[in-house]
TINU-268098 format. One record per residue (C-alpha): residue number from 1; chain; x, y, z. Coordinates in nm, 2 decimals. Layout:
{NUM, "A", {X, Y, Z}}
...
This chain:
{1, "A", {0.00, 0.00, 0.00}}
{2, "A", {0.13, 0.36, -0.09}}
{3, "A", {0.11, 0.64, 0.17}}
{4, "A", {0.18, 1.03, 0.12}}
{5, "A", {0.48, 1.06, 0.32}}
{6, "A", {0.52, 1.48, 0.37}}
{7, "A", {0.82, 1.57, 0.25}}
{8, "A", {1.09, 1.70, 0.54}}
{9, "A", {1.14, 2.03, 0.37}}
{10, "A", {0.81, 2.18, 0.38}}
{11, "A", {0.78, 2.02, 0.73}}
{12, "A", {1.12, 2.03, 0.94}}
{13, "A", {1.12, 2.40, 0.97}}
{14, "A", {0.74, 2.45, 1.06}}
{15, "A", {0.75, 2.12, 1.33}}
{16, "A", {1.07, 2.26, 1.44}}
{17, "A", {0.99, 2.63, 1.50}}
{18, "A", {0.66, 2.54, 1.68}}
{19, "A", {0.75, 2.28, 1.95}}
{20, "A", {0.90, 2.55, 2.16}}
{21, "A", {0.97, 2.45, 2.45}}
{22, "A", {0.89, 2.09, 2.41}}
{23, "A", {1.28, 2.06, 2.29}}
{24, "A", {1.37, 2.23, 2.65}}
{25, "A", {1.47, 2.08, 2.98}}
{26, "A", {1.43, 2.15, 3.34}}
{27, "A", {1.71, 2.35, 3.33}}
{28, "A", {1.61, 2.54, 3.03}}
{29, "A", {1.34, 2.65, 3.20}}
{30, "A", {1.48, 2.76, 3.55}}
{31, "A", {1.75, 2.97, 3.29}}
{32, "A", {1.47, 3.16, 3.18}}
{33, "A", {1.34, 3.28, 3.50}}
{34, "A", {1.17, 2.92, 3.62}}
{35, "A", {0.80, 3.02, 3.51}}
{36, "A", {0.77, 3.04, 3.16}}
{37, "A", {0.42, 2.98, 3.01}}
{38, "A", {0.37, 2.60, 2.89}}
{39, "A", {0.29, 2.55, 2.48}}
{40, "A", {-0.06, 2.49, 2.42}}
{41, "A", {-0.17, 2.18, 2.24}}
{42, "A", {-0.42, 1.94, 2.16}}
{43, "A", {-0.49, 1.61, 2.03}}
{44, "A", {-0.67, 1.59, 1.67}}
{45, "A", {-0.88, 1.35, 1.49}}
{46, "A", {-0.75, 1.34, 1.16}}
{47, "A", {-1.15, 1.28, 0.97}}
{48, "A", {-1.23, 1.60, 1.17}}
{49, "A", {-0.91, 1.80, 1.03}}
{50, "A", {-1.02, 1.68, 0.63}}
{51, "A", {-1.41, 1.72, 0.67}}
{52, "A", {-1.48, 2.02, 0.93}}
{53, "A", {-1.33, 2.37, 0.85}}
{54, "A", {-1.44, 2.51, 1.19}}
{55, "A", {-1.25, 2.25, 1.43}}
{56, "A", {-0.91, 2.27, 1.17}}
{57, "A", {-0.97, 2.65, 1.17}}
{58, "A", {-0.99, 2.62, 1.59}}
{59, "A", {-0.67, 2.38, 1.61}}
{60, "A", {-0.46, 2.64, 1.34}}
{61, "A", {-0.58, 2.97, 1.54}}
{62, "A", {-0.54, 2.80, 1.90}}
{63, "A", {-0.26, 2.55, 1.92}}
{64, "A", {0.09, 2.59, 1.91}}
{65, "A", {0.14, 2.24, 1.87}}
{66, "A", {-0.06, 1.93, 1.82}}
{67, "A", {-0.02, 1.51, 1.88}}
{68, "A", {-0.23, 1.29, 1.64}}
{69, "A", {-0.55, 1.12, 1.93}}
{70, "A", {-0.52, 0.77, 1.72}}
{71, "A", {-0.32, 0.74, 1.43}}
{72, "A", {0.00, 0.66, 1.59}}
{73, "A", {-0.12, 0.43, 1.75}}
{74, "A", {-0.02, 0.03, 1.70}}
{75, "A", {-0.40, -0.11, 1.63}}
{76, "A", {-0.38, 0.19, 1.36}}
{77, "A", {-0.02, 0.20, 1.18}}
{78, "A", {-0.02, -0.20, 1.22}}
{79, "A", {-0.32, -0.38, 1.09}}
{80, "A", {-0.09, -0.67, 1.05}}
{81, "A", {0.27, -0.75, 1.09}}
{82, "A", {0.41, -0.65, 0.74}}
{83, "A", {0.21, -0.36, 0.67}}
{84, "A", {0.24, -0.02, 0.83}}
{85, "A", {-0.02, 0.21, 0.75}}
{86, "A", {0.05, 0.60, 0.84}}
{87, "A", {-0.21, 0.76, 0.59}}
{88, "A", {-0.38, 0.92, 0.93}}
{89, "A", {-0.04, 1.01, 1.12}}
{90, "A", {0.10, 1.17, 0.79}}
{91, "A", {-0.26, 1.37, 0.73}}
{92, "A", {-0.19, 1.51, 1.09}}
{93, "A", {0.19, 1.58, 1.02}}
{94, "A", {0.14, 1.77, 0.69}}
{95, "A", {-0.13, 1.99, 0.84}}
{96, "A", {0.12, 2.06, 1.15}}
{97, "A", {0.39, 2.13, 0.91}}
{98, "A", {0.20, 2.34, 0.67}}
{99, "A", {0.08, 2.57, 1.01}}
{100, "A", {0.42, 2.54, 1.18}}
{101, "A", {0.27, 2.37, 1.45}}
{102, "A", {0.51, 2.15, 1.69}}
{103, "A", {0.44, 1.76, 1.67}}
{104, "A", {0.41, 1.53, 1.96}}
{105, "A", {0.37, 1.10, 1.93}}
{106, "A", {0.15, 0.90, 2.10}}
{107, "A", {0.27, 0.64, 2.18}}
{108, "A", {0.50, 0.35, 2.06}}
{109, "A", {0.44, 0.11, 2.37}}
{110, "A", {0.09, 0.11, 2.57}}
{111, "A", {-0.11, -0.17, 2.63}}
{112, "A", {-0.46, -0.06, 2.50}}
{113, "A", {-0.50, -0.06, 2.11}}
{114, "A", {-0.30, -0.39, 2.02}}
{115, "A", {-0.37, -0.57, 1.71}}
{116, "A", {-0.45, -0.94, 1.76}}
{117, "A", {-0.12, -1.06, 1.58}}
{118, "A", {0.11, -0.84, 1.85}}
{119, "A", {-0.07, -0.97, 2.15}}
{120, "A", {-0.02, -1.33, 2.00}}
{121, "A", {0.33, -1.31, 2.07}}
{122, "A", {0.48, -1.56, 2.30}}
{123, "A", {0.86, -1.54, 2.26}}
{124, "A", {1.09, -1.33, 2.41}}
{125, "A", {1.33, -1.31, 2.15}}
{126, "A", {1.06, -1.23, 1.88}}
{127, "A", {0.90, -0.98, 2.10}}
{128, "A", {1.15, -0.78, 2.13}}
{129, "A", {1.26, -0.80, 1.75}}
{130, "A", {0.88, -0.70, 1.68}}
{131, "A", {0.89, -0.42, 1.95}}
{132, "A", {1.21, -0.25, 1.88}}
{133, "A", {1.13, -0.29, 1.49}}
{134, "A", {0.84, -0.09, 1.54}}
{135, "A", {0.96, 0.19, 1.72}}
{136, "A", {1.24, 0.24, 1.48}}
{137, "A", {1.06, 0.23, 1.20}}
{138, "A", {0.78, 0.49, 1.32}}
{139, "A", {1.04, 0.74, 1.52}}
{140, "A", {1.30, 0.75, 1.20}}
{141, "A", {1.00, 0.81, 0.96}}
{142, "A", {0.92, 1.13, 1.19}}
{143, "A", {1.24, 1.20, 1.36}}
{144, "A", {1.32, 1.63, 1.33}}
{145, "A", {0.95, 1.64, 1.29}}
{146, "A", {0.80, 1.49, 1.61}}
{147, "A", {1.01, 1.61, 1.85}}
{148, "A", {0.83, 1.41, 2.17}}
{149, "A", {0.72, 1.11, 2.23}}
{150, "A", {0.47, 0.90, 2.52}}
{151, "A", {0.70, 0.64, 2.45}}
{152, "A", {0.56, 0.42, 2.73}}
{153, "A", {0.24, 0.52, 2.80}}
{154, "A", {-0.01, 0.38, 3.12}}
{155, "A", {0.24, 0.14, 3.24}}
{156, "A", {0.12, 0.10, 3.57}}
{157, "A", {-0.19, -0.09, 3.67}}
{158, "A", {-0.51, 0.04, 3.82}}
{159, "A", {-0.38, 0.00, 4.17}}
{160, "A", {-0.03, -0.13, 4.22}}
{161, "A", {-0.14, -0.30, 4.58}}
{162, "A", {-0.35, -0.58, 4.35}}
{163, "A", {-0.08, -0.65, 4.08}}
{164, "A", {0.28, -0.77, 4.02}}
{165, "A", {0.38, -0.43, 3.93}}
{166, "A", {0.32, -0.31, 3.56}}
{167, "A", {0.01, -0.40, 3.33}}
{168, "A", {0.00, -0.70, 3.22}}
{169, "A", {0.03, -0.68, 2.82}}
{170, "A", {0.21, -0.87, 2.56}}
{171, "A", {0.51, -0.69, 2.63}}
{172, "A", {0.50, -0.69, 3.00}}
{173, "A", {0.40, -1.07, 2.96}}
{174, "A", {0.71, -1.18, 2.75}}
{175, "A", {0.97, -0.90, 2.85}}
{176, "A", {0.89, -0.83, 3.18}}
{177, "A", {0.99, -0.44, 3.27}}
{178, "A", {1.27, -0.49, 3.10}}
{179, "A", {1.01, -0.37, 2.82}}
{180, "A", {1.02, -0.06, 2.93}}
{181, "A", {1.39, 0.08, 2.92}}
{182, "A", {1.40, -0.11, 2.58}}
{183, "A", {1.12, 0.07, 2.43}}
{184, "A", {1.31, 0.42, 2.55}}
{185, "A", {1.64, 0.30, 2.45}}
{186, "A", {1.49, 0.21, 2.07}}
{187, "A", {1.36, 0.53, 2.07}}
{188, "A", {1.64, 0.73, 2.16}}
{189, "A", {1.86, 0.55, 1.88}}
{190, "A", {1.58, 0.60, 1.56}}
{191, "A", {1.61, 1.00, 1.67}}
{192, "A", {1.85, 1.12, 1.89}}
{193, "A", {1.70, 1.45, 1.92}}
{194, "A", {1.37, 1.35, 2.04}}
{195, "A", {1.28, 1.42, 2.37}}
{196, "A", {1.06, 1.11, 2.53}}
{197, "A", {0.81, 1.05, 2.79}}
{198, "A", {0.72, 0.81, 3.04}}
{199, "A", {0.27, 0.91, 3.05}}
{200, "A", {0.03, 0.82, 3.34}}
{201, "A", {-0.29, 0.87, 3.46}}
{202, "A", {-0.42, 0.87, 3.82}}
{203, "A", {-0.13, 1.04, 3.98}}
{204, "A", {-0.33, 1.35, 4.11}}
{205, "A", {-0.60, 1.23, 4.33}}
{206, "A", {-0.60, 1.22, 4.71}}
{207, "A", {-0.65, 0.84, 4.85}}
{208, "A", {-0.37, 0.54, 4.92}}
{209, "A", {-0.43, 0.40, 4.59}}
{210, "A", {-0.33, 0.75, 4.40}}
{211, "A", {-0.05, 0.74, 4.62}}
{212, "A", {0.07, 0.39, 4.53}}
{213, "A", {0.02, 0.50, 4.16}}
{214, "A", {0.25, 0.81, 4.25}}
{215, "A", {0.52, 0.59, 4.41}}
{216, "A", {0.46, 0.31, 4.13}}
{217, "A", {0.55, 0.58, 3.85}}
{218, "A", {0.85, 0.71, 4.07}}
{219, "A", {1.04, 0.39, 4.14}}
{220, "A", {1.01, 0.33, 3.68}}
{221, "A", {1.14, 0.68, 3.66}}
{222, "A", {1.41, 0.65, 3.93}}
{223, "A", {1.52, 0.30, 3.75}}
{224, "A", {1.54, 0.45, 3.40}}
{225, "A", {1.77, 0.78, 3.54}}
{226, "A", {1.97, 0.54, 3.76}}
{227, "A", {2.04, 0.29, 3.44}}
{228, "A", {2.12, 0.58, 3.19}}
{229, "A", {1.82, 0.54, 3.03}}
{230, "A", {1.75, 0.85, 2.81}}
{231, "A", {1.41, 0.94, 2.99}}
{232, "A", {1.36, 1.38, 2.97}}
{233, "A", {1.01, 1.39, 3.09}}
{234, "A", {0.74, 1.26, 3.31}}
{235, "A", {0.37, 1.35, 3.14}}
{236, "A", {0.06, 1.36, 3.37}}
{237, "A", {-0.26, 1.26, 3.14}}
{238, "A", {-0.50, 1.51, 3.34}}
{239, "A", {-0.81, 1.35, 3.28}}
{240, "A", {-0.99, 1.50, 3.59}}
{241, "A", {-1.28, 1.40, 3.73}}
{242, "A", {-1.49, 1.72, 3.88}}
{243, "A", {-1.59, 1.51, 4.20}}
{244, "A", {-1.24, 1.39, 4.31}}
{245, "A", {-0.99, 1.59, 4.51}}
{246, "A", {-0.67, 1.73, 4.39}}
{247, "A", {-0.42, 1.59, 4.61}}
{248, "A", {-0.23, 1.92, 4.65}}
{249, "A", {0.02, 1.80, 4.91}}
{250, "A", {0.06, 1.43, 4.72}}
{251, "A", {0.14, 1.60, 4.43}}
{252, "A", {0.35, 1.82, 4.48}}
{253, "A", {0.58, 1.61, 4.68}}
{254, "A", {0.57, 1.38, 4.40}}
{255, "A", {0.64, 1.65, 4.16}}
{256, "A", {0.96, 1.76, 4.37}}
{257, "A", {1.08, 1.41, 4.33}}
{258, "A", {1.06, 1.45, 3.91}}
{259, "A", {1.24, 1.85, 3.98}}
{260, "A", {1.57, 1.63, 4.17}}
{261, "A", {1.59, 1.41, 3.88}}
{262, "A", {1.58, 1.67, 3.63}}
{263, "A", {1.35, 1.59, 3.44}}
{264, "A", {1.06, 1.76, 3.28}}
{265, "A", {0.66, 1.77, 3.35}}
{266, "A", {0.42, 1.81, 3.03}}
{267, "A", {0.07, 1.77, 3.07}}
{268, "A", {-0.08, 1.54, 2.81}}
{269, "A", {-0.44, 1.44, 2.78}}
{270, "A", {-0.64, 1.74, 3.03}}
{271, "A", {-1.00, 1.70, 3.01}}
{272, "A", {-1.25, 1.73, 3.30}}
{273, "A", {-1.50, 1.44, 3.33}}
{274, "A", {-1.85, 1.64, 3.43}}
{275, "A", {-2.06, 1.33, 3.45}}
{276, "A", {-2.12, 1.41, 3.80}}
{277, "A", {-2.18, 1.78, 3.78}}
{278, "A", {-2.53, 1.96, 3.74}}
{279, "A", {-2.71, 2.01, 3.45}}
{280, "A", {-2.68, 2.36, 3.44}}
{281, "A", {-2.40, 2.44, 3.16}}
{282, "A", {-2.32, 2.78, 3.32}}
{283, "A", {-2.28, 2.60, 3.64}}
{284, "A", {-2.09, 2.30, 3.49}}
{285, "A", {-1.87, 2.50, 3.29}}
{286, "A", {-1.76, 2.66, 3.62}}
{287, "A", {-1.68, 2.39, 3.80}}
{288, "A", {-1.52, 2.21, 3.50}}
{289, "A", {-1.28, 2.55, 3.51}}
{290, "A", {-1.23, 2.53, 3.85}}
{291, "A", {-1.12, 2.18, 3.88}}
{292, "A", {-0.85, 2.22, 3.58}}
{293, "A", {-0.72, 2.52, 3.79}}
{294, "A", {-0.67, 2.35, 4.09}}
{295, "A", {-0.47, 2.10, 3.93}}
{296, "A", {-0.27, 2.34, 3.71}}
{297, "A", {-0.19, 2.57, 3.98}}
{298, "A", {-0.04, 2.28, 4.19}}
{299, "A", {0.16, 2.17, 3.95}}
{300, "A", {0.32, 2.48, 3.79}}
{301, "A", {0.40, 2.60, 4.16}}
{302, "A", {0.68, 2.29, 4.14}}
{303, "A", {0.73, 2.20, 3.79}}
{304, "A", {0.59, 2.45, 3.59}}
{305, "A", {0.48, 2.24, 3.24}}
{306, "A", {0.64, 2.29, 2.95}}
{307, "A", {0.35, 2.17, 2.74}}
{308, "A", {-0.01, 2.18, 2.87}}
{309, "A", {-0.25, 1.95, 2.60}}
{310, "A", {-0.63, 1.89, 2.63}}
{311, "A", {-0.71, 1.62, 2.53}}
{312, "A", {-0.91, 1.76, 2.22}}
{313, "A", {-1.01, 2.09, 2.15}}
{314, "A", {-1.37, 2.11, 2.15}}
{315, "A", {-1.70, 1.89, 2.29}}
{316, "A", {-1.82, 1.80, 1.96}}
{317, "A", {-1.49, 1.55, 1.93}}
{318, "A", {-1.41, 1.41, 2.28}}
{319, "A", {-1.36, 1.04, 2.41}}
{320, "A", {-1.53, 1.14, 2.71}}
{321, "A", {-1.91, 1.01, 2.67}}
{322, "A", {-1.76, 0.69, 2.55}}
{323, "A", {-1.71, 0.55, 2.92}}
{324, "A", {-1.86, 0.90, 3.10}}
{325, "A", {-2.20, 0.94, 2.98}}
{326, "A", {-2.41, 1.18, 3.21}}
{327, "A", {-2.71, 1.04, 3.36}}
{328, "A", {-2.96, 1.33, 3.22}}
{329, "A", {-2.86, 1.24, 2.84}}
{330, "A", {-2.72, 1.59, 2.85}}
{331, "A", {-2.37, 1.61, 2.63}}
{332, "A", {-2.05, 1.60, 2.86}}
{333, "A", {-1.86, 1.93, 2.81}}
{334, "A", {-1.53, 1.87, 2.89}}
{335, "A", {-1.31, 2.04, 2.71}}
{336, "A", {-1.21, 2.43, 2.65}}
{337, "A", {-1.45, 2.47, 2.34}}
{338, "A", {-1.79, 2.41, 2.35}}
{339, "A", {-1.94, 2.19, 2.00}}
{340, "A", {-2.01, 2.51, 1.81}}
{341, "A", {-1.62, 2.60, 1.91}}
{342, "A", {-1.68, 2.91, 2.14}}
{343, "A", {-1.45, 2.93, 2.43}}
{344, "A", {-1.54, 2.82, 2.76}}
{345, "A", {-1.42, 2.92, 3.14}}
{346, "A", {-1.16, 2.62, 3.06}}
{347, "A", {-1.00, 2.79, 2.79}}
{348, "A", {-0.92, 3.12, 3.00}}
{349, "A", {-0.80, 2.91, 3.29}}
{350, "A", {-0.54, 2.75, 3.01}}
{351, "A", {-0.48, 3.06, 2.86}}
{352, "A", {-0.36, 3.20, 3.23}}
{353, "A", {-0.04, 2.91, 3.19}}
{354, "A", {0.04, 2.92, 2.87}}
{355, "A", {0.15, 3.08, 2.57}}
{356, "A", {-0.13, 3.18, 2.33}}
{357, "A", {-0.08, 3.11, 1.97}}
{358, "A", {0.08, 3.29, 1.74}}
């Protein structure tokens, strides 16, 4: 099968000059004061890009960089073991490099979205010659033009306390963790410029099991940095339900551990699940800001991000009533533009820790 492949001269320079400070460390940051705004950026649905002008014309006027929601991912690019299909990934790239938006990938090893043939595997040896193939054939294809990657992404199960450690998956299942500092190391050798992520969810919540998800994530990270492993960021999903704490004190703490390793914070999927919240959209749009300013405030007082995402950009394209659907049959609205793409009380709250677009 033939794919459009962007070329790297109309794209490089615009993926380049967009991911700001995506290409930037901790240190980076603290040289330029310690408080610089985050980038903006969203995940987009490729269909939605091709066949509605008012969500492409939101992503172009909004987002200073961008991370395709499901074409990179393996159940996508690999509908069998010899073909690799990027026709959605490359649709996304194109339309990043045409706007000079930055690129972000999601994700090269994560346990949901597996074809049949992957999780099939039962040999070692052959999964890591499938695994490692993968990742260097999808990081070189996009290497100077996606310039971070959830390279490991939800590694940790639900709660730690019920489970031998990591998610059980086909790579967890025939390599063990050893999975994980493989996956990174593959990664940093297709493009050494990349700068790569270790993404969770559940790390923000006040409770023991929150906390064992917080010490679960810091004993991986600790193990990469100790082992040389080229890990330069920890991302924090953010998919917030209204009626659960922010752990302020948890957080934080846990975020000062990520600070003395030196490595960075992005925030990578924010969305506010109002399932629970009243009917009332004025009402529920406040409390969905509220929420998403708690948890940004607590984390930019540590680690301020050098990437803030939603997790989409506006209510008319959002994951959300898939597993959340509210009770009154009203449309969940979590996310900083309403479905006729006006701005919401969540989009001013982002605007106040970031960088607006150019």
């Amino acid at each position: 099968m033939t794919h459009f492949r962007p070329t790297r001269r109309t794209m490089l320079a615009g993926a380049l000059a967009g991911s700001g400070l995506l290409a930037r460390g901790p240190s980076a940051l603290a040289a330029s004061g310690g408080a610089a705004r985050a980038v903006y950026g969203a995940a987009v649905r490729g269909d939605a890009l091709a066949n509605d002008p008012a969500y492409a014309k939101a992503i172009a006027e909004r987002c200073r960089t961008i991370v395709p929601e499901g074409g990179l991912k393996w159940a996508v690019i690999r509908p069998n073991r010899e073909t690799f299909d990027f026709t959605e990934a490359d649709r996304i790239a194109a339309f990043a490099g045409r706007l000079g938006l930055g690129l972000r990938g999601h994700t090269l090893a994560w346990y949901g979205a597996m074809p049949a043939w992957a999780e099939a595997i039962t040999s070692r040896v052959e999964a890591e010659r499938v695994l490692t193939g993968h990742i260097e054939t999808v990081v070189s294809r996009y290497a100077g033009l996606i310039t971070s990657w959830d390279v490991v992404n939800e590694p940790i199960p639900d709660d730690p306390a019920a489970s031998e450690g990591l998610r059980p998956f086909v790579w967890s299942r025939t390599l063990g963790a050893d999975y994980i500092p493989i996956a990174f190391r593959a990664a940093a050798a297709a493009d050494p410029a990349a700068r790569l992520v270790l993404n969770e969810y559940d790390v923000e919540f006040v409770g023991a099991r929150f906390q064992r998800r917080r010490d679960a994530l810091l004993g991986i990270a600790r193990g990469l940095v100790d082992s040389g492993v080229p890990l330069h960021a920890i991302g924090l999903q953010a998919h917030l339900p209204a009626d659960r704490a922010i752990d302020r004190d948890g957080l934080q703490a846990f975020l000062r551990e990520i600070r003395a390793m030196n490595l960075d914070v992005l925030v990578t999927e924010l969305d506010v699940i109002d399932a629970s919240l009243p009917g009332d959209v004025d009402t529920r749009d406040r409390r969905v800001a509220e929420t998403a300013r708690a948890f940004l405030s607590t984390v930019h007082e540590v680690v301020p991000p050098s990437a803030i995402l939603t997790w989409g950009i506006s209510d008319r394209y959002t994951w959300v009533p898939m597993y959340f659907t509210r009770s009154d049959g009203l449309p969940n609205r979590p996310l900083p533009l309403d479905a006729t793409m006006r701005a919401k009380p969540l989009m001013a709250v982002i605007e106040q820790f970031t960088r607006r677009a150019a």
